[in-house]
MMTF fields as JSON, N, C-alpha, C and O atoms, coordinates in Angstrom:
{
  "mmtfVersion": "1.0.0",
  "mmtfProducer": "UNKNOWN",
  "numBonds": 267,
  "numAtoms": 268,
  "numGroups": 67,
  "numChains": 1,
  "numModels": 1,
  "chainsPerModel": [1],
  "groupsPerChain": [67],
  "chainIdList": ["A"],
  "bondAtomList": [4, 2, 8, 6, 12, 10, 16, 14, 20, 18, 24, 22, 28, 26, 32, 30, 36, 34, 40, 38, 44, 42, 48, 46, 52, 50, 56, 54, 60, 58, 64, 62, 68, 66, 72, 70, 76, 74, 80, 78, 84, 82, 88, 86, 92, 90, 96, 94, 100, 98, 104, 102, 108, 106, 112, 110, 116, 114, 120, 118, 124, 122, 128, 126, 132, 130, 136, 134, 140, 138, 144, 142, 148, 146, 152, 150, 156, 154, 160, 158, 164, 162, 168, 166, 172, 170, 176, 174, 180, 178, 184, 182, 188, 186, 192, 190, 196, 194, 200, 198, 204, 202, 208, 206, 212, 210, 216, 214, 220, 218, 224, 222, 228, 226, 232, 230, 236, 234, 240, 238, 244, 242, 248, 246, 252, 250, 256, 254, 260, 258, 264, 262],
  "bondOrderList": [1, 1, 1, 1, 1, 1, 1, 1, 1, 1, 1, 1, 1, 1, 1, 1, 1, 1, 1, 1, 1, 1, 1, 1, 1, 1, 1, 1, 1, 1, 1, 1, 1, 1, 1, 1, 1, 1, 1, 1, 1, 1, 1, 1, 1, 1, 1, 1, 1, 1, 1, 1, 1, 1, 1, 1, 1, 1, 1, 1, 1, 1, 1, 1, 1, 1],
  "groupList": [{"groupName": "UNK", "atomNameList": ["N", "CA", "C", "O"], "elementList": ["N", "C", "C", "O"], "formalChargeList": [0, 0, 0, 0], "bondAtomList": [1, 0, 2, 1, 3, 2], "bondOrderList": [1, 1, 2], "singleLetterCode": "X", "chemCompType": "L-PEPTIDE LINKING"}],
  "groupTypeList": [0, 0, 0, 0, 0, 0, 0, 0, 0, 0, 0, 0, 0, 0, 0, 0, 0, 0, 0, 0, 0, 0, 0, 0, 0, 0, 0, 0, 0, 0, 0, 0, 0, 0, 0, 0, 0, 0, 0, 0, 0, 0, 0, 0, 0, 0, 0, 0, 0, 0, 0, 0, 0, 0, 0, 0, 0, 0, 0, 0, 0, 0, 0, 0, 0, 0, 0],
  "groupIdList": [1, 2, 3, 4, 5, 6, 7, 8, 9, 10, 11, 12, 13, 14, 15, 16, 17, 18, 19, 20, 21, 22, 23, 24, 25, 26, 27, 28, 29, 30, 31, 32, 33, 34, 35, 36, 37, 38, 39, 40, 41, 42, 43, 44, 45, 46, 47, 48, 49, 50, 51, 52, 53, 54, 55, 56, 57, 58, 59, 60, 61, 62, 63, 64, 65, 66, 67],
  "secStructList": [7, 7, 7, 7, 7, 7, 6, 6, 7, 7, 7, 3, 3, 7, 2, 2, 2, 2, 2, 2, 2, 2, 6, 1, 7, 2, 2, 2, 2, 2, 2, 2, 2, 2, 6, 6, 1, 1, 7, 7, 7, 7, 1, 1, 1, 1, 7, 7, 7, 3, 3, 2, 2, 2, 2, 2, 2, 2, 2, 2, 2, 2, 7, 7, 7, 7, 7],
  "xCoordList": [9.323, 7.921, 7.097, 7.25, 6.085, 5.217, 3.615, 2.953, 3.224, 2.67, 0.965, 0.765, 0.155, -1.482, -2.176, -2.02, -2.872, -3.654, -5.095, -5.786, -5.067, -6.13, -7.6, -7.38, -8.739, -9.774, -10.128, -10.197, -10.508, -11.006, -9.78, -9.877, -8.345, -7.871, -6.616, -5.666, -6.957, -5.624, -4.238, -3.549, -3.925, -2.037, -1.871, -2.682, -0.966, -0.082, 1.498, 2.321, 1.765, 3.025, 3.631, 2.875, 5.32, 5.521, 5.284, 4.758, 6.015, 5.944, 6.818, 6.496, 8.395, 9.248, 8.666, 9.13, 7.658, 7.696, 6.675, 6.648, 5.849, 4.538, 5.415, 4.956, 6.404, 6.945, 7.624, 7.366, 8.561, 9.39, 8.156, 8.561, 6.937, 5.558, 5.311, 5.123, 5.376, 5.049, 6.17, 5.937, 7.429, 8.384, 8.863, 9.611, 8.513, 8.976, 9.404, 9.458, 9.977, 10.85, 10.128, 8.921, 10.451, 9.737, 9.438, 8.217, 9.994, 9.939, 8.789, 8.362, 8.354, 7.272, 6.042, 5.326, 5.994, 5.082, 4.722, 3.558, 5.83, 5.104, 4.127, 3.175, 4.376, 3.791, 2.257, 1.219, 2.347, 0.901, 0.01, -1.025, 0.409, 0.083, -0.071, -1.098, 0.562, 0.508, -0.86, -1.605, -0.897, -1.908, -3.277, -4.186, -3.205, -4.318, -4.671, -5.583, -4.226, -4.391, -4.233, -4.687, -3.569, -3.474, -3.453, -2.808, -4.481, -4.925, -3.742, -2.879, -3.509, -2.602, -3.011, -3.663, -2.357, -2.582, -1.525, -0.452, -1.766, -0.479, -0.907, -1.673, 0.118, 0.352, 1.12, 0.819, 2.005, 2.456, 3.033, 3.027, 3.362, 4.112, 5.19, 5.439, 5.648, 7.381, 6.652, 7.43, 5.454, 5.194, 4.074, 3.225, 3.92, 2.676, 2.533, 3.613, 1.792, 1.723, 0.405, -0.121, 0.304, -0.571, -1.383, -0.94, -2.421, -3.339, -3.051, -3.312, -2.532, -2.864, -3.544, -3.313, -4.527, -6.111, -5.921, -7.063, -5.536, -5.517, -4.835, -5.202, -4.009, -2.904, -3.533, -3.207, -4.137, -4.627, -5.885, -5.902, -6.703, -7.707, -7.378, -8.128, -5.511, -5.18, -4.81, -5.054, -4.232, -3.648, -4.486, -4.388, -6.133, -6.973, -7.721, -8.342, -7.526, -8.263, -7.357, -7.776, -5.944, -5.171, -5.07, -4.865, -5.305, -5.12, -6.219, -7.447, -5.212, -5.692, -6.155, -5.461, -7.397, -7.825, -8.299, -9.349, -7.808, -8.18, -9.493, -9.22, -10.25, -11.207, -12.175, -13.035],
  "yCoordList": [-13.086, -13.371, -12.52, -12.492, -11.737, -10.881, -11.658, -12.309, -11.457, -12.229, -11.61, -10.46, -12.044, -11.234, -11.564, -12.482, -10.515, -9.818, -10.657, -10.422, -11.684, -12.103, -10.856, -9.745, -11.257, -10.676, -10.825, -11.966, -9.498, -9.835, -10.106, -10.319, -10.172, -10.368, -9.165, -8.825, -8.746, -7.263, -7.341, -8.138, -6.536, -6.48, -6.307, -5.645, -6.844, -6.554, -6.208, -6.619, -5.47, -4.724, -4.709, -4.339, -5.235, -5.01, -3.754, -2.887, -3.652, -2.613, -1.333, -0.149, -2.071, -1.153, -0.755, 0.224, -1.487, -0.865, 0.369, 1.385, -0.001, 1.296, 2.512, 3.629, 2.473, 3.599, 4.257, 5.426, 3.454, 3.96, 4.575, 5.295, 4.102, 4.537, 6.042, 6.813, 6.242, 7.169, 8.618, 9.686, 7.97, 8.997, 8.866, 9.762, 7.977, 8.179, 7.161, 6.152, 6.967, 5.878, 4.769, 4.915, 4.021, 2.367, 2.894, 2.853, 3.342, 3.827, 4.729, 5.035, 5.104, 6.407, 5.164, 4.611, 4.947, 4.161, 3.025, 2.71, 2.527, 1.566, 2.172, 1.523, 3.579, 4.252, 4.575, 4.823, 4.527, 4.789, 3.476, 3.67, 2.565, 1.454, 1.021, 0.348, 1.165, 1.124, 2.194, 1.943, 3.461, 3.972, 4.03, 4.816, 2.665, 2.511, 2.976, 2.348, 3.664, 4.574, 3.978, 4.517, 2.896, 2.243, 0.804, 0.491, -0.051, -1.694, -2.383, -1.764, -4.049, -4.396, -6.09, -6.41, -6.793, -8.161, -8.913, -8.355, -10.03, -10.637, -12.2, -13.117, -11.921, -13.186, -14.368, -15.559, -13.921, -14.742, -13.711, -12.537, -14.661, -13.483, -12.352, -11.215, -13.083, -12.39, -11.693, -10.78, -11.556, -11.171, -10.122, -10.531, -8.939, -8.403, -7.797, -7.297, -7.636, -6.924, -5.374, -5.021, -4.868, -3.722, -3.949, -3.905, -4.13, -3.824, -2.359, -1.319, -2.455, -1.381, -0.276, 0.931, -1.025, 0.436, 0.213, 0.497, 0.031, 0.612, 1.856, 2.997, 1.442, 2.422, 3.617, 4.702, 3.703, 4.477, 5.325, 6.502, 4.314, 4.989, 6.067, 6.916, 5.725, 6.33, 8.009, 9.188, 7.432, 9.009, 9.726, 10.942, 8.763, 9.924, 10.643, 11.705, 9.87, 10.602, 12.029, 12.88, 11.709, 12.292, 14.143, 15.257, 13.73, 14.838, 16.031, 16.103, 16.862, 18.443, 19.071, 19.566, 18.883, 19.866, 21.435, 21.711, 22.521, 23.405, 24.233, 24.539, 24.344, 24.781, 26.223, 26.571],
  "zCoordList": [-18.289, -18.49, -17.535, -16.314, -18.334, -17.36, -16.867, -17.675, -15.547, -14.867, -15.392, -15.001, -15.945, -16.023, -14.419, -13.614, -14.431, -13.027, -13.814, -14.805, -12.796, -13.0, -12.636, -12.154, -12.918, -12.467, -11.312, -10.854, -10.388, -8.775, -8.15, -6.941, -8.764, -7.931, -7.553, -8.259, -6.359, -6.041, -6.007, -5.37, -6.671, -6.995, -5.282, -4.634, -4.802, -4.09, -4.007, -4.825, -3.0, -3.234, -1.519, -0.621, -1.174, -0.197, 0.102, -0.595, 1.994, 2.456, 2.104, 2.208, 1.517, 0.8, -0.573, -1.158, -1.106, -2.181, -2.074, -2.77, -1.013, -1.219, -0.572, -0.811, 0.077, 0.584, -0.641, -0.926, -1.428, -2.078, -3.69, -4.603, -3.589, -3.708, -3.742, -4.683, -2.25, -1.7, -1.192, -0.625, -1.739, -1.572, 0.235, 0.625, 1.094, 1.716, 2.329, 1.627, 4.177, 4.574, 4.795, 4.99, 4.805, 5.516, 6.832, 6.989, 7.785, 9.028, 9.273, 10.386, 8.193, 7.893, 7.415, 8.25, 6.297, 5.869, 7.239, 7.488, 7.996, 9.145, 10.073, 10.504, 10.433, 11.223, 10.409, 11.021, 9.282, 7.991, 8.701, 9.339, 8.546, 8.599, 10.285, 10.373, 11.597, 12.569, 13.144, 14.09, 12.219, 12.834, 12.355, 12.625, 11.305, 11.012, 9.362, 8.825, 8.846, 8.125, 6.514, 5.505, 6.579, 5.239, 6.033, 7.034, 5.162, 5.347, 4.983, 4.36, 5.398, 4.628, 5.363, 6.357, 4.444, 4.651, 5.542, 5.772, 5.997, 6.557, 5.696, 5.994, 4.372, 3.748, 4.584, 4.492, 5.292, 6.344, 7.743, 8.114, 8.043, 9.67, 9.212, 9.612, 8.319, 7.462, 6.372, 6.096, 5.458, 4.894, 4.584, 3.791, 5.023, 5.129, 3.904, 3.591, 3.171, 1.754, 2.122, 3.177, 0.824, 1.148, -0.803, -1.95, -0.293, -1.813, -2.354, -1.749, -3.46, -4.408, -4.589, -4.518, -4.866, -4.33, -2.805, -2.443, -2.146, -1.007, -0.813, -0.532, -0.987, -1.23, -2.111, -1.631, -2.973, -3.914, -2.667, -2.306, -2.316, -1.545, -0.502, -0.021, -0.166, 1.564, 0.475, 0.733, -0.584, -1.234, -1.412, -1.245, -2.028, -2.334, -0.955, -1.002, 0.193, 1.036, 1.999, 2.783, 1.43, 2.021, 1.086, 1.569, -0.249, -1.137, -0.998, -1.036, -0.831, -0.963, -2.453, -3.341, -2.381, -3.02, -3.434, -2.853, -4.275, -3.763, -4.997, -6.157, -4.628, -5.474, -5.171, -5.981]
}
């Protein structure tokens, strides 16, 4: 059974998943996140998640454009 995304409300995704996301290590992505650089929630102590468009916002500010 697939879950609907309510309205207003942001997908969340662990920390392994935005790495494996992003092509790279958990060890890498903590340091994303330690230096500020991508937001993330603390659903509980054991659980920190990262919004979606967040994640979306850190790629777009990170991407090279060349024009």
């Amino acid at each position: 059974m697939k879950l609907q995304q309510a309205a207003n409300v942001p997908e969340f995704i662990t920390f392994a998943q935005a790495a494996t996301l992003l092509s790279i290590s958990l060890r890498q992505f903590r340091r994303l996140v330690d230096g500020g650089k991508v937001p993330y929630v603390k659903v509980s102590e054991r659980a920190p998640r990262v919004r979606v468009g967040d994640l979306n916002d850190y790629l777009n500010s990170v991407t090279v454009r060349h024009g």
